[in-house]
N, C-alpha and C positions, 0 to 999 in steps of 0.2 A: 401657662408658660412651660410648664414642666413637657405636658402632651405635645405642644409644639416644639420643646427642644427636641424631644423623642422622633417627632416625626422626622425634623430636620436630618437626626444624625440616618434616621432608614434609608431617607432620600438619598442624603451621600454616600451609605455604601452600594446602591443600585449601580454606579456607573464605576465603581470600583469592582463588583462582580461581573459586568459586561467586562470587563478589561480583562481581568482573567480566564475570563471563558473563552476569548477569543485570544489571547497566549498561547494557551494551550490547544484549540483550531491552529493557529499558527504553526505549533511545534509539530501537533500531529500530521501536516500537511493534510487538511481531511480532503480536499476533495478527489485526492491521490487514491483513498481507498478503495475508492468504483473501480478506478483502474485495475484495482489488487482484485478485488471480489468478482470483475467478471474473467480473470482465469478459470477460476475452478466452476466457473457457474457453465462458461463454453466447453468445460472437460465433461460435466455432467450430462450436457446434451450430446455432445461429440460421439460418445458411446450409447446415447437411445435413453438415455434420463430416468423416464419414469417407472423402469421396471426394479429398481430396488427400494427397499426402503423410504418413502419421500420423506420422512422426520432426518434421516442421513444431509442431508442439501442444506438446510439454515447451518445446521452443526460445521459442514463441513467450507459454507462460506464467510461463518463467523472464526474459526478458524484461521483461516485466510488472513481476511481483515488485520485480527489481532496480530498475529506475526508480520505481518506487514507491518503495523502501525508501532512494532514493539522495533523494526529495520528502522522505521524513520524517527523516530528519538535514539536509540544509539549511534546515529549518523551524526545527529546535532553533538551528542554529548563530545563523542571522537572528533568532532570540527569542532570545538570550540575554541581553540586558540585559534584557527583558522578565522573562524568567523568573528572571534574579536577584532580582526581584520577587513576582512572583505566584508560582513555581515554582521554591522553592529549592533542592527537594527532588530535582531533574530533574537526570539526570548529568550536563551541562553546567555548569550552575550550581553544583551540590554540589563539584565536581573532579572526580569519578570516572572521568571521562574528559575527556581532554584538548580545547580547541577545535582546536585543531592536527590532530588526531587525528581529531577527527568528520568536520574537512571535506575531508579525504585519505578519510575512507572513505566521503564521499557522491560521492565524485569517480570512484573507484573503482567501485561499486556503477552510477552513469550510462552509464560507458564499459563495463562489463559487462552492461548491457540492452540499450545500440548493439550490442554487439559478437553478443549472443545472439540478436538480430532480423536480422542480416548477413543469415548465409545462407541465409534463407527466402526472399529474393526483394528486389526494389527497392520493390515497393509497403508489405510489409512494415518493412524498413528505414524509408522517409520518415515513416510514421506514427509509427515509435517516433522518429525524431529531434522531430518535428514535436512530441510528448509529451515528450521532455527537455528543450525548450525551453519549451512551457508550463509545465511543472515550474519550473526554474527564474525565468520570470517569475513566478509565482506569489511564490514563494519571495522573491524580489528587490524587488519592487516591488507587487503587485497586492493582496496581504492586506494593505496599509496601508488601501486604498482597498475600504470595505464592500459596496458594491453590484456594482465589479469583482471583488471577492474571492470571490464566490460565482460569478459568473460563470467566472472562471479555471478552478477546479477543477471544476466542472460541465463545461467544453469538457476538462479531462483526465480526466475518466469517459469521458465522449463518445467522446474518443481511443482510450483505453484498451481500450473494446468493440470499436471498430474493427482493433483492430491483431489480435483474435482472428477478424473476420470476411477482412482480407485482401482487403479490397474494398470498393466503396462504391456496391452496388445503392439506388438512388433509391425503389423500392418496399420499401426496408426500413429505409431511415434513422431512421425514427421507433425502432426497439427502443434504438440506443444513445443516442438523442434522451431517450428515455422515464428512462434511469437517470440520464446528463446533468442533467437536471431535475431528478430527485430526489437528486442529490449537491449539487446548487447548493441547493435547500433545504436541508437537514441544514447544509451550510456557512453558511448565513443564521444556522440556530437557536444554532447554537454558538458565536456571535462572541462571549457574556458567562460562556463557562461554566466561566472560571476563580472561584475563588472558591465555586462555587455545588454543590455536591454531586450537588441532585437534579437539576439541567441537566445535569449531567457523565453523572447515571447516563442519562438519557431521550435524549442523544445517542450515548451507547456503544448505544446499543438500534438506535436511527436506522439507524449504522454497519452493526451485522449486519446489520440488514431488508435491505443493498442487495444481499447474498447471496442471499434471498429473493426480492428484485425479479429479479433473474436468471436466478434457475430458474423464476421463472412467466414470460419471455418466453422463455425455450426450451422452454416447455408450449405457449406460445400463439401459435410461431413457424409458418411453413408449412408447417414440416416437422411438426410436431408432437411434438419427440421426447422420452419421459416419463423416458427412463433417461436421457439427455444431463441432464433437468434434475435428475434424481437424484443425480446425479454433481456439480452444479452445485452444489448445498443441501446436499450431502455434506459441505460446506467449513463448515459452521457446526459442526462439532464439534471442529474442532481451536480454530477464532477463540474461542469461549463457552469451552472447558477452557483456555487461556491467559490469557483475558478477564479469569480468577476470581483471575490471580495479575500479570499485567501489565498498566498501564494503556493503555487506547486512546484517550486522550484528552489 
């Protein structure tokens, strides 16, 4: 009896652990972070890839990742009266996960993409603080303000290409310039798309393209390189099989 109580109560925490695991997928937007990691991963080929370092590249796309992922729970945290609203359904709002909790792990997640840009260099480091910082203004202040709210997150694309290039050649500014641009739109189209289904769905679409945008500027970079941006577009198969079960928006 005892053994089968035992077993019973393991049983019911199984689908109590699935819930929270997918909570926090949920908060983290994951399949948002392909989007994030092939900035830097198109910056790295952009300027010829493999002649630095190659231990520099995970460093510098886990980096990425985490500042990103540390953007999208201080987003929630800062919506949250918003989204007791419009998004009730959203781990914050629902309980599923504590406030307390989201902003120790956005906290967390920031000081591990500082921490993972260290020791590539100083020019490396400044660009990822320089990006935790706009993150956070974003977060704090700037998404109240529509015309700067696009702007914001457009200069953290911008950032974000850069911290894969590691540099800031003048003859090539325009590639992280080019996604910049197109994240600050998509951020324009999406300021109503609560509420709205098929805005929801034509902005999850946006989202991936910027994966897309990406490997056609490492097709069309000086270098030319077709397998860098293979590798780049490679990243839409995990973001699209995630897409189908977590929201990006």
């Amino acid at each position: 009896m005892l053994e089968n109580g035992g077993r019973f109560r393991e049983n019911d925490l199984m689908p109590q652990a699935r819930s929270t695991l997918l909570s926090y997928a949920q908060l983290l937007r994951l399949p948002n972070v392909f989007t994030a990691v092939a900035d830097p991963l198109a910056g790295w080929f952009v300027i010829g890839g493999g002649g630095d370092p190659q231990w520099q590249l995970p460093l510098l796309v886990g980096a990425s990742g985490c500042l990103y992922l540390s953007g999208i729970v201080f987003n929630d945290c800062f919506d949250y009266t918003i989204d007791l609203v419009e998004r009730p359904e959203r781990p914050l709002p629902s309980g599923a996960i504590k406030r307390g909790t989201a902003w120790a792990l956005g906290a967390v997640l920031m000081a591990a993409g500082l921490g993972l840009a260290a020791p590539v260099g100083k020019v490396a480091f400044s660009v990822a603080a320089f990006l935790a910082g706009m993150i956070f203004f974003y977060n704090s202040w700037a998404r109240n303000i529509p015309g700067l709210r696009a702007l914001a997150l457009g200069a953290c694309r911008f950032t974000n290409f850069l911290l894969g290039m590691r540099c800031f050649p003048a003859r090539l500014v325009w590639f992280p310039a080019v996604i910049g641009l197109y994240a600050a739109g998509v951020t324009f189209l999406s300021r109503h798309e609560a509420g709205h289904p098929r805005l929801q769905a034509a902005v999850k679409q946006l989202l991936l393209g910027i994966i897309v945008v990406d490997a056609l500027l490492v097709a069309v970079s000086p270098m030319g390189d077709w397998i860098g941006a293979g590798l780049v577009l490679s990243l839409l198969v995990p973001a699209v099989v995630l897409g189908r079960v977590i929201a990006m928006t």
